[in-house]
C-alpha positions in Angstrom: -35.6 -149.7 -72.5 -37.8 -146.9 -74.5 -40.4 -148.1 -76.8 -40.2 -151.7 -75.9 -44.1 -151.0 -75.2 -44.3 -149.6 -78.7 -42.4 -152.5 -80.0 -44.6 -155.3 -78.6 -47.8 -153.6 -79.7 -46.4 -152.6 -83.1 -45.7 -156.5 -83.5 -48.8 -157.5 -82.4 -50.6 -154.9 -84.5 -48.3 -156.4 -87.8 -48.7 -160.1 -86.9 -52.3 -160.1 -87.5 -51.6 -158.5 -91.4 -49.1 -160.4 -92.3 -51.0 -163.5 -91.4 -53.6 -162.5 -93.7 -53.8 -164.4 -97.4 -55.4 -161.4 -98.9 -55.6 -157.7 -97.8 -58.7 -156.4 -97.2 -60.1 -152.8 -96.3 -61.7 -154.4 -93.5 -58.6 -155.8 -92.1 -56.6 -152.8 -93.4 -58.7 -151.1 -91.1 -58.7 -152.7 -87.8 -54.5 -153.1 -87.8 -54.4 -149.2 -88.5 -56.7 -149.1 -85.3 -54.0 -151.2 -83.9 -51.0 -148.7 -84.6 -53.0 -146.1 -83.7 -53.8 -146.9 -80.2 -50.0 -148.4 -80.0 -48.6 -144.9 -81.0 -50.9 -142.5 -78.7 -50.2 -145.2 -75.7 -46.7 -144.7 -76.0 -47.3 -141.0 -76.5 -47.0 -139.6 -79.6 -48.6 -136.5 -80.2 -51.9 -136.9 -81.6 -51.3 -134.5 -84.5 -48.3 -136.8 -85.6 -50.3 -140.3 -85.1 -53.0 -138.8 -87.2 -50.6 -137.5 -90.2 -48.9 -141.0 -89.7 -52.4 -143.3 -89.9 -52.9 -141.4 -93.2 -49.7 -141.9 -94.5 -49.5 -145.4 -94.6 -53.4 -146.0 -95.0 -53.2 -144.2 -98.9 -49.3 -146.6 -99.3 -50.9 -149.5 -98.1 -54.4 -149.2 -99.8 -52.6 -148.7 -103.4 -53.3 -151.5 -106.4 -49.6 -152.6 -106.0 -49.7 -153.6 -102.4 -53.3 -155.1 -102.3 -52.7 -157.6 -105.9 -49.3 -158.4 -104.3 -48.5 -162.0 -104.0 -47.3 -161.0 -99.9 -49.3 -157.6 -98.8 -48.8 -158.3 -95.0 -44.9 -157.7 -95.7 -45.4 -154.6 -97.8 -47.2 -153.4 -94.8 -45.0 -153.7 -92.6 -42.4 -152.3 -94.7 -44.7 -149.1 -95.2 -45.0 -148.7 -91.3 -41.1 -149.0 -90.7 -40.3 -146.8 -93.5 -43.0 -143.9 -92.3 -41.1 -144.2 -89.3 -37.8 -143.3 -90.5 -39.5 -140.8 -92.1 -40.6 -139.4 -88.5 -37.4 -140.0 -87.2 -35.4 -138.4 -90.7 -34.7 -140.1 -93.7 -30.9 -139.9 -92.8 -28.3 -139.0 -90.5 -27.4 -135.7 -90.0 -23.7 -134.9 -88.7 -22.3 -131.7 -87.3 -22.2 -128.7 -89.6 -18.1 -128.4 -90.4 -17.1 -125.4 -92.0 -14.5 -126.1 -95.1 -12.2 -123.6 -93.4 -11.7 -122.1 -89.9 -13.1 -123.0 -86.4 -16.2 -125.2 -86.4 -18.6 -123.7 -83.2 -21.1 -125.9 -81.4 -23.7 -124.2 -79.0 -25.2 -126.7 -76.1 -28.2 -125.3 -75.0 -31.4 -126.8 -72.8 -33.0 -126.9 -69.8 -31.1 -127.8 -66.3 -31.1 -131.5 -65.9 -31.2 -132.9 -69.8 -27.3 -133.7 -69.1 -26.7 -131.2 -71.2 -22.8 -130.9 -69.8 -22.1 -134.6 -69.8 -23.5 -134.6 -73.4 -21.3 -131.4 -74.8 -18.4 -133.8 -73.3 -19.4 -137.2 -74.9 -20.0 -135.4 -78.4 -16.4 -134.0 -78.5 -15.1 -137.6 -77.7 -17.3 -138.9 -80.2 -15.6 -136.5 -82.9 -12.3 -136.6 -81.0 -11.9 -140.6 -81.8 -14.4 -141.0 -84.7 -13.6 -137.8 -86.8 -10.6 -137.0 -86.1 -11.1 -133.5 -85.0 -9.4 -131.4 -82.3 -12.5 -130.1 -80.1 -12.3 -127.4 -77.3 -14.9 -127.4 -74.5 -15.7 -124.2 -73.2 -17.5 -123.7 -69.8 -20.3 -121.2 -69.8 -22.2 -123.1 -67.7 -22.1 -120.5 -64.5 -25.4 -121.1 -63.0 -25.5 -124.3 -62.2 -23.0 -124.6 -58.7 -20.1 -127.2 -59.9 -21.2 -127.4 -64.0 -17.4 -125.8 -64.5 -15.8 -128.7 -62.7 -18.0 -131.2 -64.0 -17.1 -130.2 -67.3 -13.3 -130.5 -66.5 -13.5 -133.6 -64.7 -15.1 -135.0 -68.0 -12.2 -133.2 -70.3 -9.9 -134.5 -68.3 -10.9 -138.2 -69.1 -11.1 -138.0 -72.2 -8.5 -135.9 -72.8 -10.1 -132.4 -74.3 -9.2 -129.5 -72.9 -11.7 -127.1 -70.7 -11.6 -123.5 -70.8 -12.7 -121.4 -68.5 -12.2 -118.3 -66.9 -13.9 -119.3 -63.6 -17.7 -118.4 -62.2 -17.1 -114.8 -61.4 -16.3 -113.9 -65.7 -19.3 -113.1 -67.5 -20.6 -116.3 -69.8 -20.2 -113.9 -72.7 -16.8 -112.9 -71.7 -15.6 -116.7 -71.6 -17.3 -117.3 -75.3 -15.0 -114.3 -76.3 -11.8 -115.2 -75.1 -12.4 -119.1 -75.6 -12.7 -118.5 -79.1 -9.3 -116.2 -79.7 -7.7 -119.1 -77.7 -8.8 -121.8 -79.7 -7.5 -119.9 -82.6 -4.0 -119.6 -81.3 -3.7 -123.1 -80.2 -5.0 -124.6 -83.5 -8.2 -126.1 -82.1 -10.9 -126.9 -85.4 -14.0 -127.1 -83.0 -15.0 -125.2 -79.8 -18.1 -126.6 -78.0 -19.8 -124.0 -75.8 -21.7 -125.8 -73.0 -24.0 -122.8 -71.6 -26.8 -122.3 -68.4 -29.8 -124.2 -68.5 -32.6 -123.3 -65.8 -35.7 -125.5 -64.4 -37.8 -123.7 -67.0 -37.3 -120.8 -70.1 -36.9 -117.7 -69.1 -35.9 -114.4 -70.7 -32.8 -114.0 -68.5 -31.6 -117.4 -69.8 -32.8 -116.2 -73.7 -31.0 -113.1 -73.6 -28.1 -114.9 -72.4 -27.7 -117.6 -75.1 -29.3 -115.1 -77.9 -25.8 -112.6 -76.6 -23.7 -115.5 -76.8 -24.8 -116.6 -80.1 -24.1 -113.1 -81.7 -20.7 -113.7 -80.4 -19.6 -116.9 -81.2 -22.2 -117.3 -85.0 -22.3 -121.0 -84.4 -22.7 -123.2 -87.2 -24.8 -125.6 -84.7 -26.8 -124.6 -81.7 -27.3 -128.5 -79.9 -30.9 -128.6 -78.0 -30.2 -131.2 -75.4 -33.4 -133.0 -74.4 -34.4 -136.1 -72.0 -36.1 -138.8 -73.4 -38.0 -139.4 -70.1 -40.1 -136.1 -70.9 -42.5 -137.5 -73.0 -44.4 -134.6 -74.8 -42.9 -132.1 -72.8 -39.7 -132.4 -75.4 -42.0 -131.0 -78.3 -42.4 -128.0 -76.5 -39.3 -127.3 -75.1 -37.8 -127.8 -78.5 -40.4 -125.6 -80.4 -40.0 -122.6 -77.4 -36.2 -123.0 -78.1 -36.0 -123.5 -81.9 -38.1 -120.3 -82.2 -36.1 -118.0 -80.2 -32.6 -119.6 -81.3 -33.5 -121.5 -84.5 -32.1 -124.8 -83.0 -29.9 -127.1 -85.8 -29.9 -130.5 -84.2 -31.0 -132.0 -81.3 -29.3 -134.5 -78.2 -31.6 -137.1 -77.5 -30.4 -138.4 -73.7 -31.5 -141.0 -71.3 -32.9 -143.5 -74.3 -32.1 -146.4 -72.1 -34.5 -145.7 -69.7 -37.8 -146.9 -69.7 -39.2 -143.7 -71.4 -42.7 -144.3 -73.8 -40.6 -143.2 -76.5 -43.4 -141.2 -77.9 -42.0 -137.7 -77.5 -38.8 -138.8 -79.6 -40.8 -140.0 -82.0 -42.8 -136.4 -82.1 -40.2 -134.0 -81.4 -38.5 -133.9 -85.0 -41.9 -134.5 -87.2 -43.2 -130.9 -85.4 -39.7 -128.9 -85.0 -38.5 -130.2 -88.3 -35.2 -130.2 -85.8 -32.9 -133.3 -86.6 -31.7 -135.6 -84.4 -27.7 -135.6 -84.6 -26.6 -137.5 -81.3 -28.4 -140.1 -78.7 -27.3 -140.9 -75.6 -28.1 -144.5 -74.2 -26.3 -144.4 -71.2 -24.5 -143.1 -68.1 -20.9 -144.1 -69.9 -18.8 -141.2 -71.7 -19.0 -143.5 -74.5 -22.4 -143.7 -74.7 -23.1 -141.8 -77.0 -23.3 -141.6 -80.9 -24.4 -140.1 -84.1 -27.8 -141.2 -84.9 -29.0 -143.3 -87.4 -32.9 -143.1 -88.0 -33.2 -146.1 -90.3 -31.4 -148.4 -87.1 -33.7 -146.6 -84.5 -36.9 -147.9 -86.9 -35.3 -151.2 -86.9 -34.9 -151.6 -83.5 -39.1 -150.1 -82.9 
């Protein structure tokens, strides 16, 4: 499972402060060294373990935590609360207009599950929120991505539209969206190409799309299994598309962890959904302050 590395070395790291009667510089010292090493090893970006180490060193070195009757504890609950800070302080949902149709761009590279995610988030806000989502297939690069997506619709009963491989991807976003209007649909989810790498073919595309459909989120799908790769994915992507949110996927693999914990301290991109599984149900919003509880 990712960051169960992370986790045992955090502990360790912790242990040996809270067992401590009195807090020292000294000791102060040698369990940042700790979380240090336990942070790059499960790789973090250095830039972020840096900013991190001096956040907590200047909370944990203040007159209220060292005169405190149980400083090892405050400690700790410095470290997990910088991490919710790296992770964001709070959940952050889909952006729902007041009025009129809701649009959701998926966009990422081929192979993040980017289709089976566009397909668990509109079951997650078909049972959970109540809302009556569209999935729209402008996927037509990858051979199969338009049946994939229906088979998945089909199960979970949202509809697919499509216009089959041989319609332009723009042409689909077009249409899908006058369709969605006539049939009373309050969310259309646009799952578009991905490619083994960015390209300008693939910008143009979503950048054409996106002056089509003005979505009120554009989804970054990224695997957890990447490592630091995801920070530069999602920076290369948020600066050509200004990316709202992104889909963490394959969590429950045996991933460092480190580029999750990266990805949204240098994008300043949230993290709306995570995906810890193979499951159409395996997926939900995310909650930062449960994610630092389970590190």
């Amino acid at each position: 499972m990712a960051f169960e590395s992370l986790t045992n070395r955090l502990s360790k790291a912790l242990k040996n402060i809270t067992g401590k009667g009195k807090l020292t510089e000294a000791n102060m010292n040698e369990m940042l060294r700790e979380v240090r090493m336990s942070l790059l090893e499960a790789d973090v970006n250095y830039r972020v373990v840096k900013d991190f180490i001096e956040h907590v060193k200047i909370k944990a070195m203040g007159v209220e935590v060292m005169s405190s009757l149980n400083p090892g504890q405050m400690v700790v609950k410095i470290v997990h609360d910088e991490i919710v800070e790296l992770l964001g302080t709070q959940e952050q949902g889909l952006n729902y207009k007041t009025a009129g149709i809701t649009t959701v761009m998926m966009v990422g590279l081929q192979g993040t599950g980017k289709t089976t995610a566009a397909a668990k988030i509109a079951n997650v806000i078909r049972k959970k929120q109540s809302r009556k989502p569209l999935l729209v297939a402008c996927d037509l690069i990858r051979p199969a991505a338009v049946e994939q997506l229906k088979t998945l619709g089909a199960s979970i009963d949202v509809e697919v539209f499509s216009l089959g491989i041989e319609t332009p991807a723009l042409t689909t976003a077009k249409k899908a969206l006058e369709y969605a209007q006539e049939q009373g649909y309050d969310t259309v989810i646009f799952d578009t190409a991905g490619r083994l790498h960015i390209d300008e073919e693939l910008m143009q595309e979503l950048a054409d799309i996106k002056a089509a459909v003005h979505p009120d989120d554009i989804l970054l799908t990224v695997d957890a299994m990447t490592g630091q790769d995801i920070v530069n994915v999602a920076q290369s992507f948020h600066d050509q598309l200004a990316v709202t949110g992104l889909v963490l996927t394959k969590l429950d693999g045996d991933a460092r962890g480190g580029g999750v914990l990266s990805v949204r301290a240098i994008t300043q991109v949230p993290v709306k959904f995570v995906g810890l599984g193979e499951k159409i149900d395996d997926l939900d919003i995310f909650y930062p302050e449960r994610m630092a509880d389970r590190i």
